[in-house]
Structures are given as C-alpha cells and as structure tokens.
C-alpha positions as CSV (number, residue, x, y, z in Angstrom):
1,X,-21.4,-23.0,20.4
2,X,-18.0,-24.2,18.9
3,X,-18.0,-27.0,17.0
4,X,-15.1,-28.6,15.7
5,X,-14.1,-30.7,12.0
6,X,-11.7,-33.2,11.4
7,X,-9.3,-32.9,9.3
8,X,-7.7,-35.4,7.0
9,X,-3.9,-35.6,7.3
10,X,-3.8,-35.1,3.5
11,X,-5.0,-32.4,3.6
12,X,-3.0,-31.0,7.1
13,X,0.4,-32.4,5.0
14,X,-0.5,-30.2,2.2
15,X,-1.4,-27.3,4.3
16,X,1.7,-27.3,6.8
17,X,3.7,-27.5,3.8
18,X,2.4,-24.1,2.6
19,X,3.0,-22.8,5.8
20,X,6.5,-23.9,5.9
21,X,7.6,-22.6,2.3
22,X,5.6,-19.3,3.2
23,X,8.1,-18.7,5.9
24,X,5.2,-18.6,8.6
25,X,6.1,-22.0,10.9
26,X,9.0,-24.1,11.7
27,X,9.3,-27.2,13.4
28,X,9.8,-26.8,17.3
29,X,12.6,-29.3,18.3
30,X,12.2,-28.9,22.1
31,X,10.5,-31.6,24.0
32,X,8.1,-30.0,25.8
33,X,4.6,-31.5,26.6
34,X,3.5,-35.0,25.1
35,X,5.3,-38.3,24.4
36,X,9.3,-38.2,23.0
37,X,9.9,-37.5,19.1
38,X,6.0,-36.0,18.9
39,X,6.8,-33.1,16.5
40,X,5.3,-29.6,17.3
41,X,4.8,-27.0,14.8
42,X,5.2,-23.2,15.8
43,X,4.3,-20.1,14.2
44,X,7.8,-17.8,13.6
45,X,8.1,-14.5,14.1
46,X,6.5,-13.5,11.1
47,X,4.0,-16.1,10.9
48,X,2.6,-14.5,13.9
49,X,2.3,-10.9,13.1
50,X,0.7,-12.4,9.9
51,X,-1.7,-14.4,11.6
52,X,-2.6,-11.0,13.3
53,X,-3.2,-8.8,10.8
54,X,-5.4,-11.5,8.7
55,X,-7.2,-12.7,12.1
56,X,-7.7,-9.0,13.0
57,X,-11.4,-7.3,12.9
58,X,-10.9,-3.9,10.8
59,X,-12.8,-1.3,11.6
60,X,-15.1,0.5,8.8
61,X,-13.8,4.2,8.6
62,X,-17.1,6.6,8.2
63,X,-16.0,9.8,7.5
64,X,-18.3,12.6,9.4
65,X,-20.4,14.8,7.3
C-alpha cells in the first residue's frame, strides 16, 4: 500500500537547492505539460546515474566454502 506525505515548501526550497549546487538537477525551460511559466525540475545526466546507484538494491556477496 503506498501512502504518500506532504511536504512543506520550506522544506522542498531547501532540498531543491541541495540538488541544484550538488550538480544533480536543473531547471527544464521547455513548456511541456501543465499551465505556461510552471517550472519543472529535471534530474541531469549525472543526477540520474546517482539516483541509480543510491536507489539500487546491492546484492550481499557470500563467498562459497
């Protein structure tokens, strides 16, 4: 079952901030879906293959006896 929080812009401000100085989004200037001047974030290049590796499951390595 998913459930979902809500977050306070505070707090999104302070964390897409971090993101942006880490190198790992930008702001996406194309208008794509949603109403005219709405600002979408997107993950770069290298905020994706971060993303990855941390959202990744690692295996555990057993070494046979």
């Amino acid at each position: 079952m998913l459930t979902f929080e809500i977050i306070r812009d505070e707090d999104f401000q302070r964390v897409k901030v971090q993101f942006r100085a880490l190198g790992l989004m930008v702001r996406d200037e194309r208008l794509t879906h949603g109403k005219a001047g709405q600002t979408h974030w997107i993950l770069t290049p290298y905020g994706d293959t971060v993303m990855t590796q941390v959202a990744a499951v690692r295996s555990i390595c057993i070494p046979s006896t």
